[in-house]
py3Dmol code that shows the C-alpha trace and the ligand (Angstrom):
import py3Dmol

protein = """\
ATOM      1  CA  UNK A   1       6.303 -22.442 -11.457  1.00  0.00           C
ATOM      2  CA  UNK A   2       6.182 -21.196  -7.990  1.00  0.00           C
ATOM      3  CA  UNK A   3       2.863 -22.531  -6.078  1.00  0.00           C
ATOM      4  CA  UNK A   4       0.474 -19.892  -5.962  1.00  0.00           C
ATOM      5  CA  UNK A   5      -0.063 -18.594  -2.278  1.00  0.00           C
ATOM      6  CA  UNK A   6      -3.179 -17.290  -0.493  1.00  0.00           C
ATOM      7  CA  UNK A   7      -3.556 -16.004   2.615  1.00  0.00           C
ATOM      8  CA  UNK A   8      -7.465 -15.061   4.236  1.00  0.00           C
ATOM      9  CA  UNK A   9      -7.708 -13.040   7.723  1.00  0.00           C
ATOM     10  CA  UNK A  10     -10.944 -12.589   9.273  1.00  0.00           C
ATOM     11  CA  UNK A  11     -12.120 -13.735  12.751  1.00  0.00           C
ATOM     12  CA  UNK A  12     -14.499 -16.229  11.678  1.00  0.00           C
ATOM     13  CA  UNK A  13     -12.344 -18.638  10.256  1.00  0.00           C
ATOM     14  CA  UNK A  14     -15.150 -21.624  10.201  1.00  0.00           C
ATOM     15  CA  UNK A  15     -16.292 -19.274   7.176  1.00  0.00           C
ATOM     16  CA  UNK A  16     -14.006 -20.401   5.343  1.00  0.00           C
ATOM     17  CA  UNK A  17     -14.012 -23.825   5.704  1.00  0.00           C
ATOM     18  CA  UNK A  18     -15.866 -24.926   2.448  1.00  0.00           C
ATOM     19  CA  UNK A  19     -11.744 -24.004   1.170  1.00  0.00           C
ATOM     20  CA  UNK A  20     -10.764 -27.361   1.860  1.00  0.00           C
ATOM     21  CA  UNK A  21     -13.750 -28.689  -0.467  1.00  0.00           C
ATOM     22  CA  UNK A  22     -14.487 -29.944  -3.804  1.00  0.00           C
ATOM     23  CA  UNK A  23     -11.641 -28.274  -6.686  1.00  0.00           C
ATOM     24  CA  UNK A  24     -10.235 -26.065  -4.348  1.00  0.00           C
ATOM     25  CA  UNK A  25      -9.778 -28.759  -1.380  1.00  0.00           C
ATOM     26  CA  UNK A  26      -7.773 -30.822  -4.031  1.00  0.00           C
ATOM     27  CA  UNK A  27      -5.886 -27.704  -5.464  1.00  0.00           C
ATOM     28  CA  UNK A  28      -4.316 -28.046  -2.561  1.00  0.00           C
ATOM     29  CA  UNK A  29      -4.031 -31.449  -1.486  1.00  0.00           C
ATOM     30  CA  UNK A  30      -2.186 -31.786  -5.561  1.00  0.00           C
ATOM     31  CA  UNK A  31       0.353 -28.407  -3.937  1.00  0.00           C
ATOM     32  CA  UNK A  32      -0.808 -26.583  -6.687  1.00  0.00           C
ATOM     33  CA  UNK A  33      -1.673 -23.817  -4.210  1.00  0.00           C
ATOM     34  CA  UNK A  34      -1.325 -22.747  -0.636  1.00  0.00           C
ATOM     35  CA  UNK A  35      -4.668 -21.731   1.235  1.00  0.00           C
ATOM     36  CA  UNK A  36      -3.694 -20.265   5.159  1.00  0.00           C
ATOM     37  CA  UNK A  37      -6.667 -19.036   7.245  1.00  0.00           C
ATOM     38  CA  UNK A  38      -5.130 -16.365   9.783  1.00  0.00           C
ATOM     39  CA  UNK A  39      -7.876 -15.319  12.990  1.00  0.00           C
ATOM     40  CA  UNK A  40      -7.706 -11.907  13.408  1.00  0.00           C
ATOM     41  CA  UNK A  41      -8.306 -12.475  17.118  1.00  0.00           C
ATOM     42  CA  UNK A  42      -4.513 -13.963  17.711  1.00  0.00           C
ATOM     43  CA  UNK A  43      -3.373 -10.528  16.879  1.00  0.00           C
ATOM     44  CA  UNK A  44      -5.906  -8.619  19.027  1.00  0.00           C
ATOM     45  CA  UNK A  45      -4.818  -6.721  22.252  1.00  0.00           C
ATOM     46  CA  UNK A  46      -5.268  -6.480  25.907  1.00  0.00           C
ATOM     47  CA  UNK A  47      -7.626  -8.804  28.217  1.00  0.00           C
ATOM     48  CA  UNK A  48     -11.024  -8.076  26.020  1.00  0.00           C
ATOM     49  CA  UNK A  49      -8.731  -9.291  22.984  1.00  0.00           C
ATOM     50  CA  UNK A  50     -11.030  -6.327  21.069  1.00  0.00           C
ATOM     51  CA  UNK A  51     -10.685  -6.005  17.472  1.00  0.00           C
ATOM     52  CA  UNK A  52     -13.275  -2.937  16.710  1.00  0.00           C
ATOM     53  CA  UNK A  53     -14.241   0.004  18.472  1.00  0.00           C
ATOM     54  CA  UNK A  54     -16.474   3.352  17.637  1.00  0.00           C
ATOM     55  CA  UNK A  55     -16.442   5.547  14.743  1.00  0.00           C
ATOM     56  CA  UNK A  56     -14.738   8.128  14.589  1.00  0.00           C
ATOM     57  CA  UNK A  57     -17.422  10.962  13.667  1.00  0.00           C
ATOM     58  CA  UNK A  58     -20.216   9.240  15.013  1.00  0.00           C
ATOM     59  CA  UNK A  59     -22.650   6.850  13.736  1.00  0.00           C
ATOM     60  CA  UNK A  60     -23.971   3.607  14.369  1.00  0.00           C
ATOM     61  CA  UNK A  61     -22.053   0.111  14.339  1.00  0.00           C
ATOM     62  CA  UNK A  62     -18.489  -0.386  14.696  1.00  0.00           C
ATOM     63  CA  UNK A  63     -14.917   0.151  13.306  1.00  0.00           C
ATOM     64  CA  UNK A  64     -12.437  -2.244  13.030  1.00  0.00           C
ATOM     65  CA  UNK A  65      -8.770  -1.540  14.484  1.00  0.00           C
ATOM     66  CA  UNK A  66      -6.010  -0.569  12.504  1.00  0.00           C
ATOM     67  CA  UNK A  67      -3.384  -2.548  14.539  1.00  0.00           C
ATOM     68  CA  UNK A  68      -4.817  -5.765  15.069  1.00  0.00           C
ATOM     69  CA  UNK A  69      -5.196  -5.960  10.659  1.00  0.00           C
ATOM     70  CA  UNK A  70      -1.623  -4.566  10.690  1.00  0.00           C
ATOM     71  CA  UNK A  71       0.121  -7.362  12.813  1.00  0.00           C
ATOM     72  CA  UNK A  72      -2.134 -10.019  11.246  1.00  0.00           C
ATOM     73  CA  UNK A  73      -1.005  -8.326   7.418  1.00  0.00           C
ATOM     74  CA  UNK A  74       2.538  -8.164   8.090  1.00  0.00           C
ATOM     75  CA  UNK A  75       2.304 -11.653   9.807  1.00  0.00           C
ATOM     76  CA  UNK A  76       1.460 -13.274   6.953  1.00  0.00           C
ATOM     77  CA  UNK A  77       3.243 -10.948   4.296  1.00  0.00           C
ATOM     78  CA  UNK A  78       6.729 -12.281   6.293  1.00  0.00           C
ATOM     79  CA  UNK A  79       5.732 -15.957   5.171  1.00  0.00           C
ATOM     80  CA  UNK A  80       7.018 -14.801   1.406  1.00  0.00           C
ATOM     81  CA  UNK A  81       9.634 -12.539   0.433  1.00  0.00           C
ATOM     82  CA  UNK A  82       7.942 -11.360  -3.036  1.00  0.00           C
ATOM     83  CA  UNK A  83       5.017  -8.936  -4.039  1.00  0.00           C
ATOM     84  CA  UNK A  84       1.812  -8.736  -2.370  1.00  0.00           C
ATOM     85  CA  UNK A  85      -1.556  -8.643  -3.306  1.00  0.00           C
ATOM     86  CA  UNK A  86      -3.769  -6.839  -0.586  1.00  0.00           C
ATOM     87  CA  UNK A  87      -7.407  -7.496  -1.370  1.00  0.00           C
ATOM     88  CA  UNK A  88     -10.041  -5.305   1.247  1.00  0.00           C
ATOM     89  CA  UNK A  89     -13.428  -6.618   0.578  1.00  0.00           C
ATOM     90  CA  UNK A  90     -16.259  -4.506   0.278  1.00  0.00           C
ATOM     91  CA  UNK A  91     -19.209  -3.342  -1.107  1.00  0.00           C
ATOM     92  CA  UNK A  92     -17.082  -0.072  -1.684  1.00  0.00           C
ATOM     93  CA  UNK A  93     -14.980  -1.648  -4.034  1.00  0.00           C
ATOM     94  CA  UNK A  94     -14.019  -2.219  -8.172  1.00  0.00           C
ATOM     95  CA  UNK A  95     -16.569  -4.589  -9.016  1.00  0.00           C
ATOM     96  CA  UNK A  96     -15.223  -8.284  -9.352  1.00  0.00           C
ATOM     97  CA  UNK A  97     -15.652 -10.007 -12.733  1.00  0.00           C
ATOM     98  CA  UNK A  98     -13.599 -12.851 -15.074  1.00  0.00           C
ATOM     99  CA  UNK A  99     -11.395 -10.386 -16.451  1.00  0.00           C
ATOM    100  CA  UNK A 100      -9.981  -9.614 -13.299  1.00  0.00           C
ATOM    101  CA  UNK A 101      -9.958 -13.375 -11.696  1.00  0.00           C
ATOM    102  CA  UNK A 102      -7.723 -14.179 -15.063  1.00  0.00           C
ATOM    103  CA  UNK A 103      -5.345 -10.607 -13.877  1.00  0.00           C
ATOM    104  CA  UNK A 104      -4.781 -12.181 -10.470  1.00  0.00           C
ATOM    105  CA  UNK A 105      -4.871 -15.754 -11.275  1.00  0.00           C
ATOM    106  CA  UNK A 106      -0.811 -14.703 -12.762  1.00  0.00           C
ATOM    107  CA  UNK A 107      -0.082 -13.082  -8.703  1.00  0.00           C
ATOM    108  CA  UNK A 108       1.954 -14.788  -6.410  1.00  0.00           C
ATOM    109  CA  UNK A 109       0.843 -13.667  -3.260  1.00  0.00           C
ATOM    110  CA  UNK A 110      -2.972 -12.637  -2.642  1.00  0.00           C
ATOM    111  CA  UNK A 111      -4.192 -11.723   1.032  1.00  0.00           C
ATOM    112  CA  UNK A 112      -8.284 -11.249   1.589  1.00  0.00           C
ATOM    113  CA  UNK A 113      -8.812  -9.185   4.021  1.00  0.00           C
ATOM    114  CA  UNK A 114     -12.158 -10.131   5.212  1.00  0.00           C
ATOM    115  CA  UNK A 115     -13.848  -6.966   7.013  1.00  0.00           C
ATOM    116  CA  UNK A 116     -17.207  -6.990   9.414  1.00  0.00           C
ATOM    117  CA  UNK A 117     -19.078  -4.459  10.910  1.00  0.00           C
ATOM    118  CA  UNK A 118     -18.880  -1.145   9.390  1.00  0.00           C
ATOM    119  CA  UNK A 119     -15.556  -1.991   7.874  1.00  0.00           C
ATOM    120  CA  UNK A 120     -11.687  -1.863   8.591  1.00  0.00           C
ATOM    121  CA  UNK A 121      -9.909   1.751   9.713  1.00  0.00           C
ATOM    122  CA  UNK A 122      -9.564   3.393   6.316  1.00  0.00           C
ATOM    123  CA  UNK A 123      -5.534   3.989   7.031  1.00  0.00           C
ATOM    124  CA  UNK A 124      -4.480   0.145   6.259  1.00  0.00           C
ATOM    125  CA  UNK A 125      -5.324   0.846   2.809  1.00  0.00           C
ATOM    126  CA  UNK A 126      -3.543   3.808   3.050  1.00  0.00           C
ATOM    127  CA  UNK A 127      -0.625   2.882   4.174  1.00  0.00           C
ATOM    128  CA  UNK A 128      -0.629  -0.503   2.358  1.00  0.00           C
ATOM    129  CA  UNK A 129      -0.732   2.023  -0.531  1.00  0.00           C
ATOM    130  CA  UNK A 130       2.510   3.417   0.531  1.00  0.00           C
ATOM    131  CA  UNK A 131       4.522   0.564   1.717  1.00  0.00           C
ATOM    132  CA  UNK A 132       6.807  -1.648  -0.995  1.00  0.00           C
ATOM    133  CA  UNK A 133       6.109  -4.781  -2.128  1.00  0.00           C
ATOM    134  CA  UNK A 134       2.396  -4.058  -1.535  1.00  0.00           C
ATOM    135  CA  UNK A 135      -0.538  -3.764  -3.924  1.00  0.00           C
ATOM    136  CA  UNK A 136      -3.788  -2.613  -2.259  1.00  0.00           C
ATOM    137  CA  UNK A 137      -7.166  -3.398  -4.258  1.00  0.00           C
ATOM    138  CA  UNK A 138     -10.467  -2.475  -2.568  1.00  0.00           C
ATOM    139  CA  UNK A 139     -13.089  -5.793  -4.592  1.00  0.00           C
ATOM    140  CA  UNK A 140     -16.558  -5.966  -4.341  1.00  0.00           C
ATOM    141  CA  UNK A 141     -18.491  -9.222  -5.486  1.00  0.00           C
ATOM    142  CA  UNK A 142     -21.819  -7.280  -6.080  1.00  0.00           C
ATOM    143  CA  UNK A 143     -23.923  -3.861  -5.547  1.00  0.00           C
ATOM    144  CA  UNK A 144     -25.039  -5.427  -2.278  1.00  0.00           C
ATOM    145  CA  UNK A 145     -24.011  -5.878   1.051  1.00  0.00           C
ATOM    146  CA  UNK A 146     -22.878  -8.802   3.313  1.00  0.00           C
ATOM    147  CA  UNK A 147     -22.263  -9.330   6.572  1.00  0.00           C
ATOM    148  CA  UNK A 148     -18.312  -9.481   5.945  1.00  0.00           C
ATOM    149  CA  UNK A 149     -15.920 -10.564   3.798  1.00  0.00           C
ATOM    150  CA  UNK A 150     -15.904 -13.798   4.108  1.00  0.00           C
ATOM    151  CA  UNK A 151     -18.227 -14.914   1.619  1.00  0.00           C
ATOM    152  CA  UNK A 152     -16.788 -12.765  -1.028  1.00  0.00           C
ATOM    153  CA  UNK A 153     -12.939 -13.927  -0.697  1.00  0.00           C
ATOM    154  CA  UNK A 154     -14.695 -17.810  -1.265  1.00  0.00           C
ATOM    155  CA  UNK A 155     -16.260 -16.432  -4.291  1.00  0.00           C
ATOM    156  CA  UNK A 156     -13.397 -14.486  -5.232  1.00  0.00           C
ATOM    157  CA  UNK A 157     -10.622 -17.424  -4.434  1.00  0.00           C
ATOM    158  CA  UNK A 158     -13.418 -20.086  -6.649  1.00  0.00           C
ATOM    159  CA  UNK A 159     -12.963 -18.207  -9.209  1.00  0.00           C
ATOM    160  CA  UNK A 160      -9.176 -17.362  -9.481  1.00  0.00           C
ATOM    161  CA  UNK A 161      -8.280 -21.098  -8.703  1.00  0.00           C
ATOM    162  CA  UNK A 162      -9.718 -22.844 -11.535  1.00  0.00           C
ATOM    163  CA  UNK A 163      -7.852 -20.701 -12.937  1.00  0.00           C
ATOM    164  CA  UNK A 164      -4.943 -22.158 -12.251  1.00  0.00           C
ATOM    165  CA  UNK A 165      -3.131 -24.610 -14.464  1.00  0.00           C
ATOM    166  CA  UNK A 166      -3.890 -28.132 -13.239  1.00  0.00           C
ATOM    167  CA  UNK A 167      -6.667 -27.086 -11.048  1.00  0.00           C
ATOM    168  CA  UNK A 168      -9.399 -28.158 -13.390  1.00  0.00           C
ATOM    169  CA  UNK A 169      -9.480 -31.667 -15.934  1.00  0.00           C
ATOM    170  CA  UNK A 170     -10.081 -30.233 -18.791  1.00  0.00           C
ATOM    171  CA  UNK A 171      -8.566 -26.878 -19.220  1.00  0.00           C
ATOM    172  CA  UNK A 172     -10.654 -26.516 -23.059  1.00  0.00           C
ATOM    173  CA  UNK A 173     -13.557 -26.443 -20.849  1.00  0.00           C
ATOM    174  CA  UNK A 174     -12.391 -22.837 -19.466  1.00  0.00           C
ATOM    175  CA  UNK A 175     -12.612 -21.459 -22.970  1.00  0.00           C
ATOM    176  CA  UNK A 176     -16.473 -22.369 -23.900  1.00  0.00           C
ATOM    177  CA  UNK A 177     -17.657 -20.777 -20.786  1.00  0.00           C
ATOM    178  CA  UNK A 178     -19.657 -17.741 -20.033  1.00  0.00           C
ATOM    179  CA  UNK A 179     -17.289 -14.567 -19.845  1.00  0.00           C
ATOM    180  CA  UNK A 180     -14.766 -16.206 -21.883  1.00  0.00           C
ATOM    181  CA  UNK A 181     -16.943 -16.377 -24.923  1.00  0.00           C
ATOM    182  CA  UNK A 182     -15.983 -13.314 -27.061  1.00  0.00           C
ATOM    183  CA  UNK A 183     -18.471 -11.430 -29.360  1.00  0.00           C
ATOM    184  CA  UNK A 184     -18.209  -9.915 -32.685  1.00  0.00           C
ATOM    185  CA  UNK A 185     -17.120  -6.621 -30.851  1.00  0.00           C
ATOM    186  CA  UNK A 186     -14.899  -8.549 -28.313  1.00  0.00           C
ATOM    187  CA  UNK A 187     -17.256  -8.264 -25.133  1.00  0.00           C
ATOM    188  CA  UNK A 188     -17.791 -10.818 -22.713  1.00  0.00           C
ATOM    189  CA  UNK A 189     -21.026 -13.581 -24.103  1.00  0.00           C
ATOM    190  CA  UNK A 190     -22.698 -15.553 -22.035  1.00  0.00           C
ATOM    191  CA  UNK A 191     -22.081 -19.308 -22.594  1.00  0.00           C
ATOM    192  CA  UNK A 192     -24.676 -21.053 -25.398  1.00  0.00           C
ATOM    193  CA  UNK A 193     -27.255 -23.717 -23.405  1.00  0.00           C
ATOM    194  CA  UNK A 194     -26.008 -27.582 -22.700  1.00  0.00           C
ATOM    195  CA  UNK A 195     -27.879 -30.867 -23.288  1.00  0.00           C
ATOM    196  CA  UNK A 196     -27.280 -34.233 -22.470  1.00  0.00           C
ATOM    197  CA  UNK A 197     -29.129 -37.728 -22.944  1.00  0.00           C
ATOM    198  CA  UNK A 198     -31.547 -39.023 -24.033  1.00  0.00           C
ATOM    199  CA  UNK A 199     -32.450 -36.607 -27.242  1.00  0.00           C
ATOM    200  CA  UNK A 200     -36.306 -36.618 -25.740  1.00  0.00           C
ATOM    201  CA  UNK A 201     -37.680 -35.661 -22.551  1.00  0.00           C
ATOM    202  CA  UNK A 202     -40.993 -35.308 -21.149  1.00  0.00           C
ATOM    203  CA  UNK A 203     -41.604 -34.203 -24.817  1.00  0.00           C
ATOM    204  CA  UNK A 204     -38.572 -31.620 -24.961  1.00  0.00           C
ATOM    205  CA  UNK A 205     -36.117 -32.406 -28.077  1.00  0.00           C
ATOM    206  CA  UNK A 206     -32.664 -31.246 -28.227  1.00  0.00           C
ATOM    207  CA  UNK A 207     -31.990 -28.208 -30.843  1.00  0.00           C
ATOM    208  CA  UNK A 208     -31.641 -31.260 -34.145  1.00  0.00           C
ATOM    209  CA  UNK A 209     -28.694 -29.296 -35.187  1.00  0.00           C
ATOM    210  CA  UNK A 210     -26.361 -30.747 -32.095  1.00  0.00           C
ATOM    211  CA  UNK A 211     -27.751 -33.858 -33.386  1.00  0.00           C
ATOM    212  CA  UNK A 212     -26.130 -33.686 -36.710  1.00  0.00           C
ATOM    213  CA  UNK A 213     -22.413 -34.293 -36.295  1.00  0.00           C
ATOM    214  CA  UNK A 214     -21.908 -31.135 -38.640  1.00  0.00           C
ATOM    215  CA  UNK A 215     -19.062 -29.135 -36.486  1.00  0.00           C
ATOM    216  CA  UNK A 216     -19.258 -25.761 -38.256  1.00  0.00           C
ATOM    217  CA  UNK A 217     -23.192 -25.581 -38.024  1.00  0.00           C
ATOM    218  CA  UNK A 218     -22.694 -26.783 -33.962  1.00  0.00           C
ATOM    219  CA  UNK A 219     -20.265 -23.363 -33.317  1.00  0.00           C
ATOM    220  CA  UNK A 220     -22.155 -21.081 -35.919  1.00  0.00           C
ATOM    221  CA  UNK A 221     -25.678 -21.871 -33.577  1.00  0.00           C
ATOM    222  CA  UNK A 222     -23.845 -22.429 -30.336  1.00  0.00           C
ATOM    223  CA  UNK A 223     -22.489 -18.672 -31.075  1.00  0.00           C
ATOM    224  CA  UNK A 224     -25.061 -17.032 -31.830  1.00  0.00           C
ATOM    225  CA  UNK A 225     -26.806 -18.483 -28.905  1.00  0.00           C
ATOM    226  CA  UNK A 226     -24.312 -17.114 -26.867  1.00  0.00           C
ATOM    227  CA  UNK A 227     -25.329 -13.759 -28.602  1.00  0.00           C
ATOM    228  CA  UNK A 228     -28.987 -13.377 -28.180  1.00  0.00           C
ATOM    229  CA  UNK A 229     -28.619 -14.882 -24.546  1.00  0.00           C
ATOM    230  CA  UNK A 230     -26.720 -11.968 -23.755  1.00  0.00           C
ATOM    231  CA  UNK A 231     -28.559  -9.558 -25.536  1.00  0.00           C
ATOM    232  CA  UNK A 232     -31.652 -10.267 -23.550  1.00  0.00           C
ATOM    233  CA  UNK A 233     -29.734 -10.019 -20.564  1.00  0.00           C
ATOM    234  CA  UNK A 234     -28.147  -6.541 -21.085  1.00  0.00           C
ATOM    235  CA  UNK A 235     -31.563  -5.179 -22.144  1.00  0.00           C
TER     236      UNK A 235
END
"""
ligand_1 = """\
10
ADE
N -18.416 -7.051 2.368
C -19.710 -6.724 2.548
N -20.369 -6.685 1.378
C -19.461 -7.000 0.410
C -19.507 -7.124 -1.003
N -20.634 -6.900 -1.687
N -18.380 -7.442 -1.654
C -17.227 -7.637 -0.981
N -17.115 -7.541 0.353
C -18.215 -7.219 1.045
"""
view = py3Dmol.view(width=600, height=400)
view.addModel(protein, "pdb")
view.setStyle({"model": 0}, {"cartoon": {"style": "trace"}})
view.addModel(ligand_1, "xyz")
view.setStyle({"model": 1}, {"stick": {}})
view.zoomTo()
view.show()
């Protein structure tokens, strides 16, 4: 299997520096993936090196350029000869959930492009949309906004790279976790509580039933944990 590649623009690279942390540091220190962090501001133009400028149409904050994104896009699109992914974050976006981490966990190219201000010139996803060997997806993390992108391609690249065969110990541990729990109608459960030792403290008791070495009973209450959990959430 071909190593998975990521690419992240934005001109605040430092962001992004939690990549090289934790699972995701190791990911790629094991070349299970490639992580490159592009700065927007290499591809910027003239002395001022400016990478926004006013809306068109009035109104308050700033645009960013579609040329600088461009050259930094098809900079980074050369580095592979396959398809591209091109993620544009923000809040105007398909929501982001597990469903669609697993959908592009299987891509070989993903590039976040991370936006600021009052966003990114509207025609890169347009003509993203146009050009071959492009895919353009507009992801939101949340109904909220953030200051850029930034944030939301770490959240978004966390969970699409443990994922990723080899990435995490104990791949069984990917199947008894919230969002990957199924219901009796196939939805998406929450994942069941967890306890550890001792069996008492500060007067709380484990459930006795995890207690009892009986397997069947364990899954029968962890699952319908897992139901009434997310019942009470989705009330
Ligand atoms: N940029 C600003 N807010 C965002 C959000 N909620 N999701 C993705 N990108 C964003």
């Amino acid at each position: 299997m071909s190593k998975l590649q990521f690419d992240v623009i934005s001109i605040f690279p430092e962001y992004l520096a939690p990549l090289s942390l934790s699972l995701v540091g190791k990911a790629q220190e094991n070349e299970l993936i490639d992580i490159a962090i592009t700065d927007l501001r290499d591809f910027a133009q003239g002395a001022h090196k400016s990478v926004d400028d006013t809306p068109y149409g009035g109104g308050a904050g700033m645009v960013m350029s579609a040329e600088p994104w461009a050259n930094a896009i098809e900079s980074v699109a050369q580095k592979s000869t396959g398809h591209h992914e091109l993620i544009m974050l923000t809040p105007a976006g398909k929501r982001f959930d597990q469903s669609m981490a697993y959908e592009l966990a299987q891509k070989e190219h993903l590039i976040f492009a991370c936006g600021r201000y009052e966003g990114i010139d509207y025609r890169i996803t347009e003509h993203y949309q146009g050009v071959e060997n492009f895919t353009v997806r507009e992801i939101s993390i949340g109904d909220y906004v953030l200051n850029g992108g930034e944030v939301a391609a770490l959240v978004i690249l966390e969970a699409i790279i443990r994922l990723i065969p080899g990435v995490i110990g104990n791949p069984a541990s990917l199947e008894e976790e919230s969002h990957s729990i199924r219901g009796e109608e196939n939805e998406n459960l929450v994942e069941y509580p967890s306890y550890t030792k001792p069996a008492s403290w500060r007067g709380h008791e484990v459930p006795p039933v995890l207690l009892s070495g009986n397997h069947a009973e364990i899954a029968r209450w962890r699952s319908a944990q897992s139901e009434a959990r997310t019942r009470q959430l989705r009330e």
